[in-house]
Structure formats: structure tokens, C-alpha cells
C-alpha positions in Angstrom: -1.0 -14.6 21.5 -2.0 -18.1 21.8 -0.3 -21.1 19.8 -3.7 -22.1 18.3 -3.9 -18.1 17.1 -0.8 -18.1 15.6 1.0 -19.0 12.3 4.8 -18.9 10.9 5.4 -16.5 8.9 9.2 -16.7 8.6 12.0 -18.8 9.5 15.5 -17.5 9.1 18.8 -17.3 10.1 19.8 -13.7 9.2 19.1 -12.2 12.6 19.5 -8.4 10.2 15.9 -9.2 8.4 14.7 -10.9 11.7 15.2 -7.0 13.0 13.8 -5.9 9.2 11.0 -7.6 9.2 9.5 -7.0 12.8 10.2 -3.0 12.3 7.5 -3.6 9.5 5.7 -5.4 11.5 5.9 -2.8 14.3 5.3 0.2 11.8 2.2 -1.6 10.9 0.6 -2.1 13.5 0.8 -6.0 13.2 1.1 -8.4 16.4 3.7 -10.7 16.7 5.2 -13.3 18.3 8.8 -14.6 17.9 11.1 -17.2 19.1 15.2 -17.5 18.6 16.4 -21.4 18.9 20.8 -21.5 20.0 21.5 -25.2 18.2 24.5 -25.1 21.5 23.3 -26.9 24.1 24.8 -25.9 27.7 25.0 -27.9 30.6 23.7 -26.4 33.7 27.2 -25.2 34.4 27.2 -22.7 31.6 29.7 -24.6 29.4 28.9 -26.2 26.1 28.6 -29.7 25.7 31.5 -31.5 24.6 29.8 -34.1 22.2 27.9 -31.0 20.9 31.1 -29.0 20.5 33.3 -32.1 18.6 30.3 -32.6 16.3 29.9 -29.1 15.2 33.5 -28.7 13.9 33.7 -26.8 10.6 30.4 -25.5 11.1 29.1 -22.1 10.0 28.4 -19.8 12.8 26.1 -17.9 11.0 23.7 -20.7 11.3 24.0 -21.2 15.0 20.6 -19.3 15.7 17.2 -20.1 14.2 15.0 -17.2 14.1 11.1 -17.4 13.8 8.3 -14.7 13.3 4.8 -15.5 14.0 1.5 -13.4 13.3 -1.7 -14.2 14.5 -3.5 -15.9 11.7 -6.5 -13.2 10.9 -3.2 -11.0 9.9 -1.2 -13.5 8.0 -2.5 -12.7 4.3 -1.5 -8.9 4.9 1.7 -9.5 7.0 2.6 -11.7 4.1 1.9 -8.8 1.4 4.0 -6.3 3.4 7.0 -8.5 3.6 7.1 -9.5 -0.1 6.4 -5.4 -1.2 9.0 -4.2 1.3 12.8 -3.9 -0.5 15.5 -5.5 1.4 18.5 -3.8 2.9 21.8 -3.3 1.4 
């Protein structure tokens, strides 16, 4: 799917409804794209950044990923309907 065809449809940083959602998605039939941002940046020695690492001091860790879900944009209305209707996990 191209970028032009595409359109968010959620942002999050619960990587458990990242999984929810696209098995919905899946079930459905529905084509996605995703993407998964790390906020570490690593040198090109494998090791974090040590300005990155001092600044990020007390952070949570849950929050270290970013997780978006795309849909192409003919699907969006319906992909949008099956997410809201759909009852979250315990």
C-alpha cells in the first residue's frame, strides 16, 4: 500500500491492542500497513547513545515504542466501526 492510499487509524503505545487490533483487522479481511518507532537511538555500534540515555532518566519504559496502524483509505470508515464495536481485552 502506497503512502498517498493510506490513512492512520491508530497510534498507540500498548503493543497488546497493537496485536488486538490487527487480529481484527486480519479476521476481516482489511489491509494494513503498520510501523513501530524505538524513541532509543543506537549508534552504528549497537550501543545507545549516551546523551539519549542521561536524558531519558526516570522515564517510563512502557512508552519506549510508538506503534501505528494504517488502512487504506476506501476501508477507513469500516475499519474504524470494527475497532470501536470490538470489546477490549482483560
Amino acid at each position: 500500500m502506497w503512502f498517498w492510499q493510506r490513512t492512520e487509524l491508530w497510534l498507540g503505545y500498548s503493543m497488546e491492542e497493537f496485536n488486538r487490533l490487527r487480529r481484527i483487522l486480519d479476521q476481516n479481511g482489511i489491509e494494513y500497513d503498520y510501523r513501530i518507532r524505538d524513541r532509543i537511538k543506537m549508534d552504528p555500534f549497537g550501543s545507545e547513545r549516551r546523551i539519549n540515555s542521561m536524558a531519558r532518566m526516570g522515564e517510563n519504559p512502557a512508552y519506549r515504542k510508538r506503534y501505528y496502524l494504517y488502512v487504506n483509505k476506501e476501508n477507513q470508515e469500516y475499519a474504524r466501526h470494527l475497532i470501536s464495536d470490538s470489546p477490549k481485552e482483560q
